[in-house]
C-alpha positions as CSV (number, residue, x, y, z in Angstrom):
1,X,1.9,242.0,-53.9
2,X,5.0,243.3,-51.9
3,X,4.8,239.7,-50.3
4,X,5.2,237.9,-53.4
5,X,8.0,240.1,-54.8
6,X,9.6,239.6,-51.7
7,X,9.3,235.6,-52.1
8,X,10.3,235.9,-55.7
9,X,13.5,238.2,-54.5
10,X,14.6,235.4,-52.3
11,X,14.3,232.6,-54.8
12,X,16.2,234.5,-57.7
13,X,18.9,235.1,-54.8
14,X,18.7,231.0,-53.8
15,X,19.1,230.1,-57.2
16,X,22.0,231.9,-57.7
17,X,25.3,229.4,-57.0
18,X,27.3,232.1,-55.0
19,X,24.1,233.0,-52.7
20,X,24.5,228.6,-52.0
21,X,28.0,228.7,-51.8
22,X,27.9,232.2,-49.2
23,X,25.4,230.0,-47.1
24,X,27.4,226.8,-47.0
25,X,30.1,229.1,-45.5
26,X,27.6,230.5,-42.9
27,X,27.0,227.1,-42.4
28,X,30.1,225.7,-42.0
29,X,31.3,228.5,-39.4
30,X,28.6,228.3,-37.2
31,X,28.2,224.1,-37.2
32,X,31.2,222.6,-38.6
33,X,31.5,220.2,-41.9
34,X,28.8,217.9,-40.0
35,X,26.1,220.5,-40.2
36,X,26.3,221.2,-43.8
37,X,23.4,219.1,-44.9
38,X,21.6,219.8,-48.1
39,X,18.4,219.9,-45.8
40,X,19.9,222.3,-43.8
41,X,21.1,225.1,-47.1
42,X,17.8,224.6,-48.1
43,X,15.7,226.1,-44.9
44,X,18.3,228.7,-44.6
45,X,18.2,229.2,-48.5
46,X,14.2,229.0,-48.3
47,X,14.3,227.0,-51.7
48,X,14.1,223.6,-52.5
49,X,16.8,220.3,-53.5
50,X,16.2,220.6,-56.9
51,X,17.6,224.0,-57.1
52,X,20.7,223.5,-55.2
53,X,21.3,219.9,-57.2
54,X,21.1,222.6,-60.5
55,X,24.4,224.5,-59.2
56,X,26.5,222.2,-57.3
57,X,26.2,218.2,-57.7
58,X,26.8,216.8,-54.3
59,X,28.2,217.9,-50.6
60,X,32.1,217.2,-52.0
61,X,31.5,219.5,-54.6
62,X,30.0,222.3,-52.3
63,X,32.6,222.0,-49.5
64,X,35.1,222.5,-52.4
65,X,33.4,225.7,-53.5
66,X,33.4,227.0,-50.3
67,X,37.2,226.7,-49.5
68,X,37.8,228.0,-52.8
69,X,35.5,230.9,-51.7
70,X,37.5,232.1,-48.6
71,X,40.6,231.2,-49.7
72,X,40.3,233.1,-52.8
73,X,39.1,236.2,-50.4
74,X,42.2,236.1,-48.1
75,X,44.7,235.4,-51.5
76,X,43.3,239.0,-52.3
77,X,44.6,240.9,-49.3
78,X,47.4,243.8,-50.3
79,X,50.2,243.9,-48.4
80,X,50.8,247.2,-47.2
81,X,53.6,248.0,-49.2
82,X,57.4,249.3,-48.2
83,X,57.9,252.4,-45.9
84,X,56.3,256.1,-47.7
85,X,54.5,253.5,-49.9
86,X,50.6,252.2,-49.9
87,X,49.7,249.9,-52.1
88,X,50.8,246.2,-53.6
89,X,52.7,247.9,-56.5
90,X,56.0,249.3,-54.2
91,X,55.9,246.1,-51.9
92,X,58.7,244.1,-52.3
93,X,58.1,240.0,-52.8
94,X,58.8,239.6,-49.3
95,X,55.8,241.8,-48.1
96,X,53.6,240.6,-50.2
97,X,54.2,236.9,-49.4
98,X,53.5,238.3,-45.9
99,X,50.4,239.5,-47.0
100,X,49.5,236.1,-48.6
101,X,50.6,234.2,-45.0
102,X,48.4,236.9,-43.0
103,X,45.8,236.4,-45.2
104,X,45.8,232.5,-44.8
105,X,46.1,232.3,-41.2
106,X,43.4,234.7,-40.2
107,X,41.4,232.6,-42.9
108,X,41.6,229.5,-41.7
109,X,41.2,231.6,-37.7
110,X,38.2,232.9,-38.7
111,X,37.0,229.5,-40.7
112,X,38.7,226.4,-38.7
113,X,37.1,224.2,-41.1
114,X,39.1,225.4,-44.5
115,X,42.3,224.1,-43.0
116,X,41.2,220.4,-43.0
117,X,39.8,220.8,-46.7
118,X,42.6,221.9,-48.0
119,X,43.9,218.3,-48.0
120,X,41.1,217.0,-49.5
121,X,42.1,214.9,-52.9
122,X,39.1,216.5,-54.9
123,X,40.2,220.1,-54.7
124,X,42.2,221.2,-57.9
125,X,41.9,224.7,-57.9
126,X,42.4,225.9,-54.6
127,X,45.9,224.4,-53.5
128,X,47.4,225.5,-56.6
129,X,45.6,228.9,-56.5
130,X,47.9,229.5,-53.1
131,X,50.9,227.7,-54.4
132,X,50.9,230.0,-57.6
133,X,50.5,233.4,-55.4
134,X,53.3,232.4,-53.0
135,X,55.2,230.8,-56.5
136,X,55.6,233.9,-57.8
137,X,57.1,235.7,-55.1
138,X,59.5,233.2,-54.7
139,X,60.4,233.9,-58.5
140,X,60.4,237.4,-57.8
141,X,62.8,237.0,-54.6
142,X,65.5,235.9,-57.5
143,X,65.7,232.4,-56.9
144,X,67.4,230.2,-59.2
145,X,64.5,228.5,-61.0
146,X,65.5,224.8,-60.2
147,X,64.4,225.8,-56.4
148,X,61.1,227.3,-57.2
149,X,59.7,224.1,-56.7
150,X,61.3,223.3,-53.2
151,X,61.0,227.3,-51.9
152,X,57.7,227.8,-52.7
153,X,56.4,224.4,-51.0
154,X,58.3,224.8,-47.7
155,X,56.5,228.5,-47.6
156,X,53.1,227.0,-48.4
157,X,53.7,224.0,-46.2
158,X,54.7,226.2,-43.2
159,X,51.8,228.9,-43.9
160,X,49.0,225.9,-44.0
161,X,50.4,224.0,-41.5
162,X,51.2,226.8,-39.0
163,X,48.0,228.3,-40.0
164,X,46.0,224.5,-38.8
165,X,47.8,224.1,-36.0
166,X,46.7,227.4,-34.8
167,X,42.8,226.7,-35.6
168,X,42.9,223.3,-34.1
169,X,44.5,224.9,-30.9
170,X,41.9,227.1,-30.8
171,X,38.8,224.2,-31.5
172,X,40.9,222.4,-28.5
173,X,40.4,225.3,-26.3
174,X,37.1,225.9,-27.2
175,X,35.2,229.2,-27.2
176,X,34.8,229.8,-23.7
177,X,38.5,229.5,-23.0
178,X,40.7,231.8,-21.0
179,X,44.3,231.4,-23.3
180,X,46.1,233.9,-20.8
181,X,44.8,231.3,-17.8
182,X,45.7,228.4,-20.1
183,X,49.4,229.9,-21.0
184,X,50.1,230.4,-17.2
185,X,49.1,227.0,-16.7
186,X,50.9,225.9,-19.2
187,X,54.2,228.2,-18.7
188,X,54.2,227.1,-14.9
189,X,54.3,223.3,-15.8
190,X,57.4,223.4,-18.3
191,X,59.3,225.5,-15.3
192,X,58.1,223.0,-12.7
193,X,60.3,220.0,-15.3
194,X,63.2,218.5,-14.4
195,X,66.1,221.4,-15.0
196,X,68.7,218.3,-16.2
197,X,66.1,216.9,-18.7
198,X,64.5,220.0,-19.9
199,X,66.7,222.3,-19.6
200,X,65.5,224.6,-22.9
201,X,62.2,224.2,-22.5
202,X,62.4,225.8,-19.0
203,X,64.3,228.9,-20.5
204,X,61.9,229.7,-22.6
205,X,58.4,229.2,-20.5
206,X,58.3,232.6,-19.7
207,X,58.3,233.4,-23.5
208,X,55.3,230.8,-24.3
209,X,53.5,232.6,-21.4
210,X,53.5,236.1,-23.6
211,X,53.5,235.3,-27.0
212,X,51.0,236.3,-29.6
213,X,50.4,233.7,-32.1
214,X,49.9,235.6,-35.1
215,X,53.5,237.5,-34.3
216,X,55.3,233.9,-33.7
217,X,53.5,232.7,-37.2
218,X,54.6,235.7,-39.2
219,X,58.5,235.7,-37.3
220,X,58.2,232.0,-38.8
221,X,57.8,233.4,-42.3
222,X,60.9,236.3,-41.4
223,X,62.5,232.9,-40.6
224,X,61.8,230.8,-43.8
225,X,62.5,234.0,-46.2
226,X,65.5,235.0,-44.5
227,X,66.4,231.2,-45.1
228,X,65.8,231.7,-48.7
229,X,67.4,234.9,-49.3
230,X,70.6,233.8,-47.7
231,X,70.8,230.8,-50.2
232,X,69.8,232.8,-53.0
233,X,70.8,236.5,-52.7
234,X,69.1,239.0,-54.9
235,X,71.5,239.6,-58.3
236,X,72.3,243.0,-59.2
């Protein structure tokens, strides 16, 4: 009897579309877009096609879910809010769209896979979902509302592409990977250049050798609102 409950248990759970999507994820993490088979959800769902087919059409369709799954999950994350404060509601628009970039970029660091989907021509709710939460920070910032458009997209483009360049670094690398060894490496190389040729890049090896990747992402987004701000200062 417990048996059977417990066999029931796990088909109500399988039939359930954010059970699938939560185990395409799984899948996708551990085995990349290539090892998310409908044969494969369905021994790690213990259920059959048919039940899948019910909540999500085809492999497009699922892949889609899933981004919008993650991404909706790091679009959540509060920022920690100005100094003596804790929460979202005493954070100024330029905390919070740090909060949306940190969210993003561990995101796609966590799940390399999102970054390529988010290019993908038959997603219509997840590129817009982002683009609204940093939209209306851009609003809030005081900017003239004929350079929404153009402020919020050079913030999105940088966050997403920033944010891939990281994960593919990282897939490049692979998991085994020293990145202190493969900085050095790196670092000795650009000061072993020509000096009259490369003269900048040879200043600043020693900084490539000890950066942090998340700090140089989020000085980028200093960078951009800064940018912004200095174009279109607050009124009042």
């Amino acid at each position: 009897m417990a048996t059977r409950t417990g066999r029931s248990q796990r088909r109500t759970e399988a039939l359930s579309r954010e059970r699938i999507v939560e185990a395409a994820v799984e899948l996708l993490d551990t085995a990349g877009e290539g090892g998310l088979t409908f044969r494969a959800l369905t021994e790690r769902l213990a259920t059959g096609h048919g039940a899948i087919y019910w909540h999500v059409a085809n492999k497009g369709e699922l892949l889609a879910a899933a981004t919008d799954a993650v991404i909706a999950a790091a679009l959540a994350v509060e920022p920690a809010g100005s100094a003596g404060s804790t929460g979202s509601a005493d954070s100024t628009p330029q905390e919070r769209v740090r909060a949306v970039a940190s969210g993003l970029f561990d995101t796609i660091d966590e799940h390399p896979w999102v970054a390529a989907q988010l290019t993908a021509s038959s997603l219509q709710v997840t590129t817009p979902r982002i683009f609204e939460s940093v939209g209306r920070q851009v609003r809030a910032l005081g900017v003239p509302e004929g350079s929404w458009f153009t402020a919020a997209s050079v913030l999105v483009e940088y966050i997403l592409g920033a944010a891939a360049q990281n994960a593919a670094n990282a897939r490049a690398l692979g998991p085994d990977a020293n990145r202190a060894e493969f900085l050095d490496a790196v670092s000795n190389a650009w000061e072993e250049l020509d000096p009259d040729d490369y003269p900048f890049t040879r200043a600043v090896a020693e900084q490539l050798r000890a950066h942090d990747d998340r700090e140089q992402f989020l000085a980028g987004i200093d960078l951009v609102l800064a940018g912004i701000t200095a174009l279109h200062p607050p009124r009042g």
